[in-house]
N, CA, C and O atoms as CSV, one atom per row, in Angstrom:
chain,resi,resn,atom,element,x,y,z
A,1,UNK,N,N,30.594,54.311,92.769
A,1,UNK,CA,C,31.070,54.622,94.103
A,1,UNK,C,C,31.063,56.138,94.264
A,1,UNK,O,O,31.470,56.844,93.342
A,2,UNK,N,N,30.623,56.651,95.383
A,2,UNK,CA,C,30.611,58.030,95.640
A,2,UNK,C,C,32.019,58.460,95.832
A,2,UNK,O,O,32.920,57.774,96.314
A,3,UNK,N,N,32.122,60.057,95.264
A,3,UNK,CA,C,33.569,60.676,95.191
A,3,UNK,C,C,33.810,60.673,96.572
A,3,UNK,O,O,34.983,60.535,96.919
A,4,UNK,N,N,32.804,60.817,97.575
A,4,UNK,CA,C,33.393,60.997,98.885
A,4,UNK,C,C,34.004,60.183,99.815
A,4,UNK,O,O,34.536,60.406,100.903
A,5,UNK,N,N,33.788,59.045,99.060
A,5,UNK,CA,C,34.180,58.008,99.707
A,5,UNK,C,C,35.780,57.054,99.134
A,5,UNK,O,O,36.419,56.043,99.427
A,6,UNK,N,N,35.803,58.159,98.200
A,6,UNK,CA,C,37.429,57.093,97.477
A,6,UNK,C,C,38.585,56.890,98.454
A,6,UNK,O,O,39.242,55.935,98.869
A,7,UNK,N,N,38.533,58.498,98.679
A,7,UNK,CA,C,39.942,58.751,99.366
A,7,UNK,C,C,39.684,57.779,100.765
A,7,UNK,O,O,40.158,56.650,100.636
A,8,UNK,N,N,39.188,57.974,101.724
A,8,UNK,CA,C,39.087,57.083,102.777
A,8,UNK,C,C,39.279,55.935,102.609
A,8,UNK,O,O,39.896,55.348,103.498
A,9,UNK,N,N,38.897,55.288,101.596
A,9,UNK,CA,C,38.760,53.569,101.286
A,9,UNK,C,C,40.379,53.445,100.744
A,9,UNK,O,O,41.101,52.599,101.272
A,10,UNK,N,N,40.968,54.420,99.554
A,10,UNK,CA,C,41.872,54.398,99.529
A,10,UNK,C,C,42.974,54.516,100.683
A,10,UNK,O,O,43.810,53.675,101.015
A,11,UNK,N,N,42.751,55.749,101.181
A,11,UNK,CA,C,43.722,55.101,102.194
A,11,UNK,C,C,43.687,54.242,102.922
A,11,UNK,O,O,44.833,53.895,103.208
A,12,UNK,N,N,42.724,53.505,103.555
A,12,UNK,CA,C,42.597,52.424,104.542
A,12,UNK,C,C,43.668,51.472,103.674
A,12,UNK,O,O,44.747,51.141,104.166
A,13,UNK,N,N,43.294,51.108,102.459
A,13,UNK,CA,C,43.350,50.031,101.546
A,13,UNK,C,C,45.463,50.060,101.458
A,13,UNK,O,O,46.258,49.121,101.431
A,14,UNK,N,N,45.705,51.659,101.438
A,14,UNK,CA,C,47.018,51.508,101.836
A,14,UNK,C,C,47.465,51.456,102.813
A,14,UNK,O,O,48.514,50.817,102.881
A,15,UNK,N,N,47.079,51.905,103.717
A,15,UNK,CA,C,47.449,51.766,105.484
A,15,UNK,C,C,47.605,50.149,105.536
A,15,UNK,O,O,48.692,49.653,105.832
A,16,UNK,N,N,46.245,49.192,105.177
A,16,UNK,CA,C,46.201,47.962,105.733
A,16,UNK,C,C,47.270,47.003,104.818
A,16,UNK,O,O,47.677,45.898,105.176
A,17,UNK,N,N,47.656,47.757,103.436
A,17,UNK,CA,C,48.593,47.136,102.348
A,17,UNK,C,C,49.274,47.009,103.116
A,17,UNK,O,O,49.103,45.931,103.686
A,18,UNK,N,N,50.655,48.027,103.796
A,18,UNK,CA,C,51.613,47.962,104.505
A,18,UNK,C,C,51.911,46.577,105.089
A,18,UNK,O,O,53.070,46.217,104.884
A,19,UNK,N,N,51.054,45.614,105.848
A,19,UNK,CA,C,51.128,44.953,106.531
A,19,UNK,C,C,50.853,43.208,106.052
A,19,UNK,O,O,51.533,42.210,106.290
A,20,UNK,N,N,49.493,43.386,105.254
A,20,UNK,CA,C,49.176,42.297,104.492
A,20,UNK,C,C,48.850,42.821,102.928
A,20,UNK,O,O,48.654,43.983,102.573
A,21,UNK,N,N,48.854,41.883,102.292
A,21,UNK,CA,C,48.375,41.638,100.950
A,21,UNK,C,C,49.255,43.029,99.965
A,21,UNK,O,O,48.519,43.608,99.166
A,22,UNK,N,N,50.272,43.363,100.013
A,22,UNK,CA,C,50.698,44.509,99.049
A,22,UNK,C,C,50.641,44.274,97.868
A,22,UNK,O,O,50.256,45.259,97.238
A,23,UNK,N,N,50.850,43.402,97.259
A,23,UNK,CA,C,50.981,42.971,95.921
A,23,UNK,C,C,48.986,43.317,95.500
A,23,UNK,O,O,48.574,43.470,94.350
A,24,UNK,N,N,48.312,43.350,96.453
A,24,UNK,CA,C,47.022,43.541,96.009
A,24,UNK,C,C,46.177,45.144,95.887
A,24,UNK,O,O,45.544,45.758,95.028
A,25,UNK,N,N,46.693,45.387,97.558
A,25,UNK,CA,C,46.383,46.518,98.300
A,25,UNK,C,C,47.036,47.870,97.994
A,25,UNK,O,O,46.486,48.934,98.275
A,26,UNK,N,N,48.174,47.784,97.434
A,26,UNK,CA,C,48.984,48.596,96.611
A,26,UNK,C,C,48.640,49.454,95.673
A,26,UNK,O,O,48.576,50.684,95.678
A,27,UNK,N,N,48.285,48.138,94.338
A,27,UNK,CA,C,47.739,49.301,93.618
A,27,UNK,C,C,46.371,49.595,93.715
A,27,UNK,O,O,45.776,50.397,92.995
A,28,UNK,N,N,45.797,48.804,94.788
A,28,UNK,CA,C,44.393,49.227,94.724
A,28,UNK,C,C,44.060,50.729,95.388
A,28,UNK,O,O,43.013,51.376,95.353
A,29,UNK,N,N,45.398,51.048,96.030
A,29,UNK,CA,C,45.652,52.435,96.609
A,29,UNK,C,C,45.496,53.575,95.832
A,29,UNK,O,O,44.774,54.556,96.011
A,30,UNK,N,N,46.575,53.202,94.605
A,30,UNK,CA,C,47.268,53.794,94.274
A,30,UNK,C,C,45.757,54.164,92.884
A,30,UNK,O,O,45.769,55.268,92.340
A,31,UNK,N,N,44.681,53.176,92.521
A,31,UNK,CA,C,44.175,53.847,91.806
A,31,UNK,C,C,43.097,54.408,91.932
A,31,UNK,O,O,42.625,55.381,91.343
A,32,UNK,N,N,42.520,53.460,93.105
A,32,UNK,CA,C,41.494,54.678,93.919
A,32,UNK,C,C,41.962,56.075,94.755
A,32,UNK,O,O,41.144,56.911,95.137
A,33,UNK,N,N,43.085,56.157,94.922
A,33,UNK,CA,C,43.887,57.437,94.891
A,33,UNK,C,C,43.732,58.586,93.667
A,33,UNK,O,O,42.874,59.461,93.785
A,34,UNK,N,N,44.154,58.562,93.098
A,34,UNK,CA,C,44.410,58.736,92.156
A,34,UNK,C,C,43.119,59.270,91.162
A,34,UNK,O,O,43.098,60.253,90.421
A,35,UNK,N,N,42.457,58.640,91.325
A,35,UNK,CA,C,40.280,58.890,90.794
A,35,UNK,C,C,40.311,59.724,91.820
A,35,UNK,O,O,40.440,60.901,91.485
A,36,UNK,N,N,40.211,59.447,93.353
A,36,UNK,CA,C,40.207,60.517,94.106
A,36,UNK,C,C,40.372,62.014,94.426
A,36,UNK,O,O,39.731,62.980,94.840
A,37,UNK,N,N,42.190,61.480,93.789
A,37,UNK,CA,C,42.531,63.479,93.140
A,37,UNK,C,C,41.339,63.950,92.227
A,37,UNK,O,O,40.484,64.808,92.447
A,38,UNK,N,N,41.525,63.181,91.202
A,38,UNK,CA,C,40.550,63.600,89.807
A,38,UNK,C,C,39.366,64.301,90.322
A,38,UNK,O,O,39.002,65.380,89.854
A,39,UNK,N,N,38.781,63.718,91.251
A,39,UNK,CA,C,37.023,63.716,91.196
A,39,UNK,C,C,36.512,64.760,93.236
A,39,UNK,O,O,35.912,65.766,93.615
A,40,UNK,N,N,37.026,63.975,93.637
A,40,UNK,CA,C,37.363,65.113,95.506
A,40,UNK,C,C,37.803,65.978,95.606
A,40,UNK,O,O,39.019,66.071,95.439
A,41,UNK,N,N,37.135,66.904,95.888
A,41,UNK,CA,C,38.089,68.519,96.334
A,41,UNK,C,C,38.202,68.337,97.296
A,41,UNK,O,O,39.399,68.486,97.542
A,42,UNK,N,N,37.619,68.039,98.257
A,42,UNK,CA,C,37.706,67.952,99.560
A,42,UNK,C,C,38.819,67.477,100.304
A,42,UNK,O,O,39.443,68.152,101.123
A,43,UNK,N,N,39.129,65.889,99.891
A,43,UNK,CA,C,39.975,65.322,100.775
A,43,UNK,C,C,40.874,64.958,99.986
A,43,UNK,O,O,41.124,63.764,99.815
A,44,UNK,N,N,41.338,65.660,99.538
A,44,UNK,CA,C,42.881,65.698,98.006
A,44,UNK,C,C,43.819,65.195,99.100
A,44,UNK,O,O,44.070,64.030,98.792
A,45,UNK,N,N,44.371,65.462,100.073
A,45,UNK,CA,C,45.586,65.376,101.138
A,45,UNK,C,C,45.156,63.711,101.359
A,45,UNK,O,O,45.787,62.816,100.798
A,46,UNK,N,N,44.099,63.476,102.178
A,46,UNK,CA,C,44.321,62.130,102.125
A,46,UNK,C,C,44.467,60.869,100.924
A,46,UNK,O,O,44.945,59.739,101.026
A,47,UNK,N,N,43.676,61.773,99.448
A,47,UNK,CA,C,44.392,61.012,98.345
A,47,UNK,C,C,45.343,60.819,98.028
A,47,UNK,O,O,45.674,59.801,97.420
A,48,UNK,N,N,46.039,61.692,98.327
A,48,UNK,CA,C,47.427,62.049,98.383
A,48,UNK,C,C,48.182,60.970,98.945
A,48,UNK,O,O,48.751,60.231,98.141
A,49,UNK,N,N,48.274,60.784,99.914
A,49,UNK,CA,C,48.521,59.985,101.317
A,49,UNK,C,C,48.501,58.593,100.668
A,49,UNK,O,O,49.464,57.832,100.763
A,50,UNK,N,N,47.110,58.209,99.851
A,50,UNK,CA,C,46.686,57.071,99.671
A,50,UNK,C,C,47.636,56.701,98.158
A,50,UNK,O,O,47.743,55.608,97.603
A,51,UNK,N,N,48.091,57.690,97.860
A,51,UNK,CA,C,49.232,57.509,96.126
A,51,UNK,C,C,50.193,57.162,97.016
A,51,UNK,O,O,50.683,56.046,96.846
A,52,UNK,N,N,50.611,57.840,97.952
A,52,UNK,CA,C,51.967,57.519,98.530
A,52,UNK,C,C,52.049,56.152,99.481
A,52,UNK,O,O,53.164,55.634,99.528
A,53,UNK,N,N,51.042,55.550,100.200
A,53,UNK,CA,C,50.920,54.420,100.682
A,53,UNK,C,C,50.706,53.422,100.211
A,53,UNK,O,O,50.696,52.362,100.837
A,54,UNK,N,N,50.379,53.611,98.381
A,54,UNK,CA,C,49.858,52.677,97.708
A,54,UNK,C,C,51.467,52.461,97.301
A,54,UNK,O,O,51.670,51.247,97.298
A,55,UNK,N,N,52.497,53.082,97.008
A,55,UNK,CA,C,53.680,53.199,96.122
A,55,UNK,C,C,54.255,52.574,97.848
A,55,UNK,O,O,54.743,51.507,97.476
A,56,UNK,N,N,54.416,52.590,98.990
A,56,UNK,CA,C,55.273,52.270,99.551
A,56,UNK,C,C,54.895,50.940,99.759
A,56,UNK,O,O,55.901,50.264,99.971
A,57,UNK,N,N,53.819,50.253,99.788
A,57,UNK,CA,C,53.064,48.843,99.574
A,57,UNK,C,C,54.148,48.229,98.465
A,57,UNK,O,O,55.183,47.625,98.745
A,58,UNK,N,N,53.681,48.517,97.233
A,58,UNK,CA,C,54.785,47.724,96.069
A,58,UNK,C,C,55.768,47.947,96.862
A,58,UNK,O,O,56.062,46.805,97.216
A,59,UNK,N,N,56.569,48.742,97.449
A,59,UNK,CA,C,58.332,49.228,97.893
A,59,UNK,C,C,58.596,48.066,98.578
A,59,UNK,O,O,59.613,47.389,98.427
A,60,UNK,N,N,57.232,47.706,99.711
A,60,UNK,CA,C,57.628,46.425,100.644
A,60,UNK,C,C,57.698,45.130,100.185
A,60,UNK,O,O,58.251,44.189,100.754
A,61,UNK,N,N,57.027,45.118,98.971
A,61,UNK,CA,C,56.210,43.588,98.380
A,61,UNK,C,C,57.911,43.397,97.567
A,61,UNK,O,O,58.474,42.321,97.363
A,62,UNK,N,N,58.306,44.430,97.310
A,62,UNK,CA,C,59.591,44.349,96.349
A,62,UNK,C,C,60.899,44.002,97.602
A,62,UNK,O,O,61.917,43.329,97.441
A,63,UNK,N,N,60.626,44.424,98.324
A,63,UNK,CA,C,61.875,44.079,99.185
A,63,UNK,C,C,61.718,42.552,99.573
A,63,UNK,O,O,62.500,41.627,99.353
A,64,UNK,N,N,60.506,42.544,100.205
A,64,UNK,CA,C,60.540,41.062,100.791
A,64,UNK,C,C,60.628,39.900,99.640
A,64,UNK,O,O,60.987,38.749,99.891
A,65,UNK,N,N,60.378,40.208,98.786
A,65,UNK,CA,C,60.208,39.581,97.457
A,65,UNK,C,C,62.177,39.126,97.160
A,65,UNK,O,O,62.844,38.101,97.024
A,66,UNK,N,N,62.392,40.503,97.185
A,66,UNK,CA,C,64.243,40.454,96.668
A,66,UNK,C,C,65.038,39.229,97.789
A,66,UNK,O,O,65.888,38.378,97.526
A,67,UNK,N,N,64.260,39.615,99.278
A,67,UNK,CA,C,64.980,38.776,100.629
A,67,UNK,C,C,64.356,37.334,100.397
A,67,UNK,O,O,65.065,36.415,100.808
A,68,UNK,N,N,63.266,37.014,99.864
A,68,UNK,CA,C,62.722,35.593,99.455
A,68,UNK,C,C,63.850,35.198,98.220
A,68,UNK,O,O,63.874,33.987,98.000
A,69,UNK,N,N,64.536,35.793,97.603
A,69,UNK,CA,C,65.203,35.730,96.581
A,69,UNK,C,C,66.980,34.888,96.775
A,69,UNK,O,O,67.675,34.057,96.190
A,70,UNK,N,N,67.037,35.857,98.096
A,70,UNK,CA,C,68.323,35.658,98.158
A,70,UNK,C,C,68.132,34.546,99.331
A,70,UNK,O,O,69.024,34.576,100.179
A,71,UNK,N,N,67.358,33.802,99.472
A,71,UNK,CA,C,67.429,32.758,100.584
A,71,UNK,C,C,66.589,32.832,102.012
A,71,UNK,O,O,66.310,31.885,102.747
A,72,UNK,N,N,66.292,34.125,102.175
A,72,UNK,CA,C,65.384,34.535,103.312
A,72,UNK,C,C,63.842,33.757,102.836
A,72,UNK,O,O,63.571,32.914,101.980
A,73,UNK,N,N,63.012,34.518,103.868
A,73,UNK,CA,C,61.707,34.570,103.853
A,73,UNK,C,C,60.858,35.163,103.300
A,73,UNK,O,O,61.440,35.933,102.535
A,74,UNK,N,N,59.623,35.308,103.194
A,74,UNK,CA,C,58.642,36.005,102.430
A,74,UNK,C,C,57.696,36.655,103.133
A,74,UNK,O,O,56.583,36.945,102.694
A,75,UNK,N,N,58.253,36.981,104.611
A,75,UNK,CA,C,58.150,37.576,105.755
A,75,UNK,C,C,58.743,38.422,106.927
A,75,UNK,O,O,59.825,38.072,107.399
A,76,UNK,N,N,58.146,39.428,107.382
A,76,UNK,CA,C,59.049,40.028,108.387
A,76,UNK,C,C,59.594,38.665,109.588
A,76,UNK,O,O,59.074,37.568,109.794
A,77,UNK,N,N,60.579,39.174,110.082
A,77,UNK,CA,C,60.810,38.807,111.569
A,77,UNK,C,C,61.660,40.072,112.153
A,77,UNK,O,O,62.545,40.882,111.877
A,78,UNK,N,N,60.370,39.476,113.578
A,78,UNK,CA,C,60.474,40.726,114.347
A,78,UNK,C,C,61.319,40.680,115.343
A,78,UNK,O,O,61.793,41.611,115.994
A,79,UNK,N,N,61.513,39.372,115.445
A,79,UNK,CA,C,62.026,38.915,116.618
A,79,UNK,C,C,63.815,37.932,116.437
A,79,UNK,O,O,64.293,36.850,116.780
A,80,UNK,N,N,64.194,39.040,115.770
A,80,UNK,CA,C,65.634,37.559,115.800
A,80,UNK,C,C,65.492,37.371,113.682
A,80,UNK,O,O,66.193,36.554,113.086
């Protein structure tokens, strides 16, 4: 995979974690992030971005996970 292309994919990959699939999208952030720093001069800030969106992915997968735990769902509600 080209260096120029980590960081972007990484972040998408955490942007779209947020919402679906964290338990997947997470660390897939977090390690194409991460190669990103290593290997991109260029777009270090959005690797950056993509370590920190990959780490708030697990943060969500862990919460909803804890609220599936205690009797809730394994889902937001937005409504009520």
């Amino acid at each position: 995979m080209s260096e120029t292309r980590l960081a972007p994919i990484a972040f998408i990959s955490g942007l779209v974690g947020l919402l679906v699939a964290n338990l997947v999208l997470g660390p897939l952030a977090i390690i194409l992030g991460a190669a990103a720093l290593r290997r991109d001069r260029t777009r270090r800030a959005r690797a950056a971005l993509a370590l920190l969106l990959g780490v708030a992915d697990l943060a969500v997968f862990a919460y909803l996970a804890l609220r599936a735990g205690s009797g809730g769902s394994l889902n937001w509600r937005f409504l009520g």
